[in-house]
C-alpha positions as CSV (number, residue, x, y, z in Angstrom):
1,X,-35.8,-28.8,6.6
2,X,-32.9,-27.4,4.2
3,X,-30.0,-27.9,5.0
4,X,-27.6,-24.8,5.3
5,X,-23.8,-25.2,5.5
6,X,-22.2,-23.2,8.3
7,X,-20.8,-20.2,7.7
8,X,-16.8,-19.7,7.0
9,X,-14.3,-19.6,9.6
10,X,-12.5,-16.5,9.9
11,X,-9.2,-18.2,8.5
12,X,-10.9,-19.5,6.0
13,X,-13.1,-16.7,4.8
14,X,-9.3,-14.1,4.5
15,X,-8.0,-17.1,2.1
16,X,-10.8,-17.0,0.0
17,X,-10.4,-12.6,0.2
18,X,-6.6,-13.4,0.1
19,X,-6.1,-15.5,-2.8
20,X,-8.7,-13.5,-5.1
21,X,-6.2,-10.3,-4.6
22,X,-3.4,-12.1,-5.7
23,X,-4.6,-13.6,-8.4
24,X,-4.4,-9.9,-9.5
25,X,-0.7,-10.0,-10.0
26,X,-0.7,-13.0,-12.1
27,X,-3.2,-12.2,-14.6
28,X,-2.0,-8.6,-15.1
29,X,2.1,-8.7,-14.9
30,X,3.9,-9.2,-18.0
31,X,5.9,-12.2,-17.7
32,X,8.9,-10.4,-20.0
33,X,9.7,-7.7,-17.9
34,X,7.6,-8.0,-14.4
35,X,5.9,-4.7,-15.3
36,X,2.2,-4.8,-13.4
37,X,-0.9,-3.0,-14.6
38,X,-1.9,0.0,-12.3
39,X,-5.5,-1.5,-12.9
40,X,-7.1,-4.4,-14.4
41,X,-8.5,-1.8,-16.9
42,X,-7.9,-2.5,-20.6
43,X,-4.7,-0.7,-21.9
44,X,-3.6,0.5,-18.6
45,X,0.0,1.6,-17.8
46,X,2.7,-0.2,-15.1
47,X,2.5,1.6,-11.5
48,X,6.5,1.3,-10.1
49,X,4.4,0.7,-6.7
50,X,2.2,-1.9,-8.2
51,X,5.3,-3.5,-8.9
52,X,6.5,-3.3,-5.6
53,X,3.3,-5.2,-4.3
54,X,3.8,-7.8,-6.7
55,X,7.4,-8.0,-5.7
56,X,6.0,-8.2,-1.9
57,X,3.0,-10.7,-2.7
58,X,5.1,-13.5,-4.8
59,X,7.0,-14.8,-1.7
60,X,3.5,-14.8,0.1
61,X,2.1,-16.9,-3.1
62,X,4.5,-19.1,-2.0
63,X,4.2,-19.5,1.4
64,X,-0.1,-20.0,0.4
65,X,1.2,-22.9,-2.3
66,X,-0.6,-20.4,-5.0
67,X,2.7,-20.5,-7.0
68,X,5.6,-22.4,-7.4
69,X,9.0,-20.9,-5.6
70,X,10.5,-21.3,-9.0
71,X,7.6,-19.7,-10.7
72,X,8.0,-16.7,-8.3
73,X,11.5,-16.4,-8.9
74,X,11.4,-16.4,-12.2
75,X,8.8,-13.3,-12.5
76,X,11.1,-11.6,-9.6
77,X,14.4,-12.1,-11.6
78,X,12.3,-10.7,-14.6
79,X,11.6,-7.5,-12.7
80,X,15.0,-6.7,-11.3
81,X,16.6,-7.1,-14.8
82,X,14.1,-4.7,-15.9
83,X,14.9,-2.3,-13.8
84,X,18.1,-2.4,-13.8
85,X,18.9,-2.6,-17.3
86,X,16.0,0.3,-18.2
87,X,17.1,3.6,-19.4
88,X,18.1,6.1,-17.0
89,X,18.8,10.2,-17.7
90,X,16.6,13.3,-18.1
91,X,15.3,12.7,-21.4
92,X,12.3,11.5,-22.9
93,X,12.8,8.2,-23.8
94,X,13.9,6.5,-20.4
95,X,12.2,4.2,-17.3
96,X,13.9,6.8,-14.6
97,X,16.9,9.1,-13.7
98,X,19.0,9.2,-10.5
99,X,17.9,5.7,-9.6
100,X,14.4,6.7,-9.7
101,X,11.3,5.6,-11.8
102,X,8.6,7.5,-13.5
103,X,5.2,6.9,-11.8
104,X,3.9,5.3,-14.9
105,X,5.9,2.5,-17.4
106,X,4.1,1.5,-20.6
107,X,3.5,-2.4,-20.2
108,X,5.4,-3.2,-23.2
109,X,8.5,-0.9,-23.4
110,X,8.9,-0.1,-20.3
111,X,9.3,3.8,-21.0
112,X,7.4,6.7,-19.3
113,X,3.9,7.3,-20.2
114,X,1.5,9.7,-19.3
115,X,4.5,12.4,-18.7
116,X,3.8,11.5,-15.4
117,X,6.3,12.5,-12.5
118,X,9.3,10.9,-11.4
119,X,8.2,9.3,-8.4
120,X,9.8,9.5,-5.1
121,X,6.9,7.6,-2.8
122,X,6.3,5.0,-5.7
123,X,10.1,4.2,-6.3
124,X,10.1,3.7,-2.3
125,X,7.3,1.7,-2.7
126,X,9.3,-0.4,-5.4
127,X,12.4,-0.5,-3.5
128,X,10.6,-1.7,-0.5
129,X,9.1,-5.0,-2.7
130,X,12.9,-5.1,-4.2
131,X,14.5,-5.6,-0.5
132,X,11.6,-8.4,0.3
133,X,12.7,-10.2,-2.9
134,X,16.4,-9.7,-1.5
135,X,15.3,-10.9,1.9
136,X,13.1,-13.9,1.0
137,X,15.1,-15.5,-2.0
138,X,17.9,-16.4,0.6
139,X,19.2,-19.9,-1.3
140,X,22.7,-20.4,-3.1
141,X,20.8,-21.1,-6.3
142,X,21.5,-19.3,-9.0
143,X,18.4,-17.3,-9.5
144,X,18.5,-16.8,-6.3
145,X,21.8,-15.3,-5.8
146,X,21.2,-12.9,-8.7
147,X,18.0,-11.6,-7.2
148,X,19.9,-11.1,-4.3
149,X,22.6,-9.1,-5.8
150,X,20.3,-7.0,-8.1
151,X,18.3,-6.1,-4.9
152,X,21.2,-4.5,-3.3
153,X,22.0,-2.8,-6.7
154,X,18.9,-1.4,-7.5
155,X,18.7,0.1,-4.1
156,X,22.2,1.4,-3.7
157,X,21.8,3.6,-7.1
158,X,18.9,5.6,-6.0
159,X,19.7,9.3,-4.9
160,X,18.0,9.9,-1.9
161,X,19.9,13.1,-1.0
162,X,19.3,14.6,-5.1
163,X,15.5,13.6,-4.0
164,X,15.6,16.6,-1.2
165,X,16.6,19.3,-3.3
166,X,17.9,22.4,-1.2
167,X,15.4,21.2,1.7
168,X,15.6,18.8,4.6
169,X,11.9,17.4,4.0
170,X,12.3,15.0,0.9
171,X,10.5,16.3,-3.0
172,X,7.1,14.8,-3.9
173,X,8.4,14.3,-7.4
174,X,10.6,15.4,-10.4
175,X,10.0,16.1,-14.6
176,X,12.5,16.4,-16.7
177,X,11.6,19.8,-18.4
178,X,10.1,21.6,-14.8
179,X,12.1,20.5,-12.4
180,X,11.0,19.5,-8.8
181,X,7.1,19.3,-8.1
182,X,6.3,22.5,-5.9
183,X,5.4,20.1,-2.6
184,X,7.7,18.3,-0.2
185,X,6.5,15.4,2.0
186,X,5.0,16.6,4.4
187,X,2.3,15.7,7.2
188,X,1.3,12.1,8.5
189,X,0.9,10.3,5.6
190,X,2.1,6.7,4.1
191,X,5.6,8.4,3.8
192,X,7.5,6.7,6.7
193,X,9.1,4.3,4.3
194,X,10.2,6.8,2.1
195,X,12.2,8.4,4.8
196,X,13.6,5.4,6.3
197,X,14.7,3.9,3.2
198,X,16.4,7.5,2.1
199,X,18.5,7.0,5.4
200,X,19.6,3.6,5.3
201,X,21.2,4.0,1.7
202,X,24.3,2.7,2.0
203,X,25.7,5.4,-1.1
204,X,23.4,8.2,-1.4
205,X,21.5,8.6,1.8
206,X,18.9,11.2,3.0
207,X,20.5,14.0,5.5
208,X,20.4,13.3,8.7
209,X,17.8,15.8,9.2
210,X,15.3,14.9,6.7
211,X,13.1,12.3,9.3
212,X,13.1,15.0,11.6
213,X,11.9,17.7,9.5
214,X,9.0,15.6,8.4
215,X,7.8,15.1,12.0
216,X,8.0,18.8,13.1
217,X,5.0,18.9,10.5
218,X,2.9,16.2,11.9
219,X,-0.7,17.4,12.8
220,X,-1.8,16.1,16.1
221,X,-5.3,16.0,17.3
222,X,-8.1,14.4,19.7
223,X,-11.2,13.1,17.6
224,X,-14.3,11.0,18.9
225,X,-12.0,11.0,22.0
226,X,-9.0,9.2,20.3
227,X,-6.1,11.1,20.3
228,X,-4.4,10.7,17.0
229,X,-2.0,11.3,14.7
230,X,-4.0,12.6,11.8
231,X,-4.0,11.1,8.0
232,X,-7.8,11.7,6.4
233,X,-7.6,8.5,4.3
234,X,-6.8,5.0,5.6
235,X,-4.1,3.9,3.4
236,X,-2.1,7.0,4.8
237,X,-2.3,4.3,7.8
238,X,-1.4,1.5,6.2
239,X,0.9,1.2,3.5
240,X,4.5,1.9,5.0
241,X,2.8,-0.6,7.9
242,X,2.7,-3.4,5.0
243,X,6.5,-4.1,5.3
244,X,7.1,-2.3,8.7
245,X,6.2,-3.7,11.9
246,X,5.8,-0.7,14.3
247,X,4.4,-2.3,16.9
248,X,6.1,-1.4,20.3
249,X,8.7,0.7,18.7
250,X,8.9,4.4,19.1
251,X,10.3,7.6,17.7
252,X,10.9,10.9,19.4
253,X,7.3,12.0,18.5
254,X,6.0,9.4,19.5
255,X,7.6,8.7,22.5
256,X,6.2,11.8,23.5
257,X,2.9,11.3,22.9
258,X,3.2,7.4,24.8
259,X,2.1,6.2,21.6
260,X,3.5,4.5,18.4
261,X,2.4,4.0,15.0
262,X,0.5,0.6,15.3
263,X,-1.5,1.7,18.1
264,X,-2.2,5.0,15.7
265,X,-3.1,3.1,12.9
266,X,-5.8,1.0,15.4
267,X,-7.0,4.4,16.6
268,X,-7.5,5.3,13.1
269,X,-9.5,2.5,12.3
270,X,-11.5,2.9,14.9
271,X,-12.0,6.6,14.3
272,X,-13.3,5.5,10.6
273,X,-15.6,3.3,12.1
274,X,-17.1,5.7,14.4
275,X,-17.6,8.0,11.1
276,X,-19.5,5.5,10.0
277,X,-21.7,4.9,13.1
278,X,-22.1,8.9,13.1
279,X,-22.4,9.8,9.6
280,X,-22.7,12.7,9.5
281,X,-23.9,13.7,6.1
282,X,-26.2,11.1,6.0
283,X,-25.0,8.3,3.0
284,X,-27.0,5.4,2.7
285,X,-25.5,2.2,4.2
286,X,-23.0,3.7,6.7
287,X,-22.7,2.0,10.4
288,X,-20.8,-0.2,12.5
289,X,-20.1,-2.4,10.0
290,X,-19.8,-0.5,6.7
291,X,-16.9,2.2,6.9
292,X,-13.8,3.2,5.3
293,X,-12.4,6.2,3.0
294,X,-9.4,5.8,1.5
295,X,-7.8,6.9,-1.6
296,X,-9.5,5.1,-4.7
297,X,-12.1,5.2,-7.4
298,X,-15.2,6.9,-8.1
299,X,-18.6,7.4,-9.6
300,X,-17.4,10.6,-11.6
301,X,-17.5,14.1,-11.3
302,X,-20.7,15.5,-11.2
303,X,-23.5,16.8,-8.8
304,X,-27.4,15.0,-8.0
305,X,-30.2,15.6,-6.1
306,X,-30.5,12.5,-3.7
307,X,-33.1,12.1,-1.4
308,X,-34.1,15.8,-2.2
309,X,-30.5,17.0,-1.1
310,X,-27.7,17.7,-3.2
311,X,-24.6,16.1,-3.6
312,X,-21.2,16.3,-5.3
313,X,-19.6,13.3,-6.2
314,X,-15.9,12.6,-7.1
315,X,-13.7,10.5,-9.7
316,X,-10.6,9.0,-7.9
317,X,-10.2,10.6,-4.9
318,X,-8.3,10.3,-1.4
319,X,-11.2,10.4,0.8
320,X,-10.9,10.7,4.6
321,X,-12.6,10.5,8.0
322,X,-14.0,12.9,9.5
323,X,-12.4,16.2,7.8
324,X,-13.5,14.5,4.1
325,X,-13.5,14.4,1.3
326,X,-16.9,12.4,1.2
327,X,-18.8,11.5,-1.3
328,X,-20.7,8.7,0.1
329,X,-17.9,6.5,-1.4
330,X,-16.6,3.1,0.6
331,X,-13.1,1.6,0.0
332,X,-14.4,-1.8,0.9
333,X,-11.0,-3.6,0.7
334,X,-9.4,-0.4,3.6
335,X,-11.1,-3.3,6.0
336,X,-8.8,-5.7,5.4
337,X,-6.0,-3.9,4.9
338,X,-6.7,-3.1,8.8
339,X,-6.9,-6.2,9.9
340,X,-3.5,-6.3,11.7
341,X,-4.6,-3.3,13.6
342,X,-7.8,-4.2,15.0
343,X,-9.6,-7.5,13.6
344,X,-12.4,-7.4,16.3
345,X,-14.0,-4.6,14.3
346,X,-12.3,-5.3,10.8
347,X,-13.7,-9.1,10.3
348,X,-16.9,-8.2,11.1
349,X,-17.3,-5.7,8.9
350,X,-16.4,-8.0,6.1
351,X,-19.1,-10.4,6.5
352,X,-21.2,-7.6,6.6
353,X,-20.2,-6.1,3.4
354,X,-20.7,-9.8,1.8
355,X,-24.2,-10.1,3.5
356,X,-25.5,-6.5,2.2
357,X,-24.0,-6.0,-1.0
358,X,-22.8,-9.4,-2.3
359,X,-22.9,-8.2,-6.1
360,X,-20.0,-5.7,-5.1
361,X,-17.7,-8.5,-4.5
362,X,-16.6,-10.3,-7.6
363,X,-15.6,-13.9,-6.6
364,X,-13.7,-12.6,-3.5
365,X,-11.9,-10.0,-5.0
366,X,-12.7,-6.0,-3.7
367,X,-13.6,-3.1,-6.3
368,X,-11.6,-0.2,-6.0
369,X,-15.0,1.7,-4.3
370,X,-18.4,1.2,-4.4
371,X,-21.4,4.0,-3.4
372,X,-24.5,2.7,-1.8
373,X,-25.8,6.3,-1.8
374,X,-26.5,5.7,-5.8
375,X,-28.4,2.2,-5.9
376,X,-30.7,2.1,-8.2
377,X,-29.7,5.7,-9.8
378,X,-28.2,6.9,-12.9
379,X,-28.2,3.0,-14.0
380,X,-26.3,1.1,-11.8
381,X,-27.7,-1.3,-9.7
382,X,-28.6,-2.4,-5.7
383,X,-25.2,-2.1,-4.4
384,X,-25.2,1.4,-6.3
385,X,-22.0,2.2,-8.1
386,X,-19.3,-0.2,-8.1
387,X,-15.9,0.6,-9.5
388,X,-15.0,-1.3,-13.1
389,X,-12.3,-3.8,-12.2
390,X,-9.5,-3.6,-9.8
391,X,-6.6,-1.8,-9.1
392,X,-3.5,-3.3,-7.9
393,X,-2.4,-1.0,-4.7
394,X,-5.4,-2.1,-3.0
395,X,-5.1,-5.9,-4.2
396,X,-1.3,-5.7,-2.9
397,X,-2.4,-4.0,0.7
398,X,-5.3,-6.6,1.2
399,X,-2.6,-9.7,0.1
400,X,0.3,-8.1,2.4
401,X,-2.1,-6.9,5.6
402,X,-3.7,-10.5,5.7
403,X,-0.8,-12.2,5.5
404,X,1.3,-10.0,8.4
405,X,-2.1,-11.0,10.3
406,X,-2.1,-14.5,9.8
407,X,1.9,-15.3,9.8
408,X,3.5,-11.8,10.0
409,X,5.7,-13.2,7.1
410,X,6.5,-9.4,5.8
411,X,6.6,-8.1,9.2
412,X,9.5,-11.2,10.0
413,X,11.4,-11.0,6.5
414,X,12.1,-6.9,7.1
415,X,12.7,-7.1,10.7
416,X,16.3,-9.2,9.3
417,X,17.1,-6.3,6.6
418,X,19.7,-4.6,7.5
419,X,18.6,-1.5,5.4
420,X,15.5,-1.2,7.5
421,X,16.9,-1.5,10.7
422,X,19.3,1.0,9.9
423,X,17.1,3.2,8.7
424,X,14.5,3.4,11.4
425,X,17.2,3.5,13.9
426,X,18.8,6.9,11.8
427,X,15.2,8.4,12.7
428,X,15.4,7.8,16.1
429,X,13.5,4.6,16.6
430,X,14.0,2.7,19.7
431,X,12.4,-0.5,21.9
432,X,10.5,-3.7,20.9
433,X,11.8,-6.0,18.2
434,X,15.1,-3.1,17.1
435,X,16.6,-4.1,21.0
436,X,16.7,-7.9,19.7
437,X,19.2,-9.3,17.2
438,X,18.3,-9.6,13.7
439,X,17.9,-12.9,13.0
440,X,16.6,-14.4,9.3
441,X,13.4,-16.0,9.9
442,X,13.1,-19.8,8.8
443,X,10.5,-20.8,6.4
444,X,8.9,-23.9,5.2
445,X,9.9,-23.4,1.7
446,X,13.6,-22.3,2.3
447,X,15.4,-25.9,1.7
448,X,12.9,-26.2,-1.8
């Protein structure tokens, strides 16, 4: 008889998934200035919140042995110099204004491309990787020392309250010849670390209103019998959750509604899943174990006939269960990067997306989407149409939501910071892990 090898353990299977996604940072960043492509596309631009994953995902690299704690330093000191010493002021030729970045940096320079937005949820997105370097890189080195210092720095100078304009709720974005972007944030979405950073600023904070005003626009609802605080696509579910444990604490709204946000995001995820056993517009390959719209690539705009009924399909889109959009389009890493939340559901799923469509997956590492609905169509092949390369948000949530699975390293390193604490405690957050003392976690590589 042949003899077959036995299949993975689950540990060992997310290492495999793990490592592949950060092996994204390093063959992407520019070692000069820590800049990170937004994709592995050729000739891409910087995403400030790519950067802040990176910044999030080096101190895991070490903790893995994938890189050096002197290596990881050294790209970490690289970005905060960058940002620090970048141009700031309303013109064209600049990195950001008011402490804030533009969306997009060209690789090289540094400068704003695309005439892309000044970015409040993506500088939050940075700042939140900035206070991890601060947090992990706790030696009297050096380096180390500086990191620490530029972290506090780089935080400190943003202007949170300038960020909320004339309103409570905080600006979406900012250009220098417009103005303010029309929309706030507002509704469920992945802007809880937005606000609580904006409050804990120890110089420029948000009002005191602002966390409250984004909650009295929160959209409540029952679905598949879950009742849930609503956000379409899963990252909405997901990304604040990579550096906040909100497990067992609670907010006004939520005290209410005998919930919090962990226990949402598991709703969520089950909710998706259920989309996926019910699916309801009848894509190919949906089930129990192939679900999950999120915000991420996609086959293009353009409309076929498949199976004899039409369909529209979408270019990068934030897709979402069950009120759409859908296009038949899976995020196949928005699995892992719900582990935390409910692995009973999320592992499986994995090991069924490597048993059905194992040309998707190149060498571990998730494309952005992938459509089963178009295999063997328009050209592409038997897992359909599968997104060209990767892009580093959902490399970062798959490295960061593994690892506050396996070790809650993330999850430990903010639970000691100060400015978190502070600022989930401004928005009325109560219970669990805020009632205990804030105490530095200890870890392996701390004495290197």
């Amino acid at each position: 008889m042949p003899r077959t090898d036995p299949p993975p353990s689950d540990d060992e299977l997310l290492d495999c998934f793990q490592r592949a996604a950060f092996g994204y940072f390093l063959e992407t960043v520019n070692p000069v200035n820590g800049l990170v492509a937004d994709t592995s596309r050729p000739n891409w631009p910087a995403s400030i919140a790519v950067v802040g994953f990176a910044l999030s995902c080096y101190p895991i690299g070490v903790e893995r042995g994938w890189m050096t704690r002197n290596d990881a330093a050294s790209l970490t000191l690289a970005t905060l110099r960058f940002f620090r010493n970048s141009r700031q002021g309303n013109g064209d030729d600049v990195t950001g204004h008011k402490g804030f970045y533009y969306h997009f940096l060209d690789m090289q320079t540094g400068l704003r491309t695309w005439r892309c937005e000044l970015s409040m949820v993506d500088t939050a997105l940075l700042m939140a990787g900035v206070l991890v370097a601060g947090a992990y890189f706790s030696s009297d080195s050096e380096d180390e020392v500086e990191i620490r210092d530029l972290s506090d720095a780089l935080y400190r100078r943003v202007d949170w309250r300038w960020a909320q304009g004339r309103r409570p709720t905080l600006r979406q974005g900012w250009k220098p010849k417009s103005g303010f972007l029309y929309s706030d944030w507002e509704g469920y979405n992945e802007a809880t670390i937005l606000y609580v950073l904006a409050m804990a600023s120890p110089d420029r904070p948000a009002s005191d209103d602002s966390y409250a005003a984004w909650t009295a626009t929160y959209q409540w609802e029952n679905i598949y019998g879950y009742d849930v605080l609503y956000g379409g696509p899963l990252f909405m579910h997901q990304f604040s959750h990579a550096w906040i444990d909100f497990d067992g604490i609670q907010d006004a709204f939520m005290r209410e509604k005998s919930s919090d946000y962990f226990e949402n995001s598991r709703r969520a995820t089950y909710i998706h899943r259920h989309y996926g056993r019910q699916n309801p517009l009848g894509y190919d390959g949906y089930n129990d174990g192939l679900w999950g719209l999120s915000a991420g690539d996609g086959p293009g705009s353009f409309r076929a006939q498949i199976e004899r009924r039409p369909r529209k399909f979408f270019s990068y889109a934030a897709r979402g269960a069950p009120f759409g959009p859908d296009d038949g389009t899976i995020a196949p890493w928005s699995c892992l990067a719900s582990l935390p939340f409910a692995p009973e559901i999320c592992l499986p799923a994995l090991r069924q997306l490597q048993e059905r469509y194992p040309g998707m997956i190149d060498n571990f590492r998730m494309p952005s989407g992938f459509n089963p609905s178009l295999a063997n169509r328009r050209g592409f092949g038997p897992s359909g149409w599968v997104s060209e390369g990767q892009y580093g948000l959902d490399q970062g949530i798959v490295v960061m939501m593994i690892e506050n699975h396996r070790s809650r390293l993330i999850w430990d390193l903010m639970r000691s910071n100060q400015h978190i604490r502070l600022g989930l405690s401004k928005a009325g957050f109560t219970g669990g892990w805020l009632s205990q003392p804030a105490n530095p976690p200890t870890r392996e590589h701390d004495a290197e």
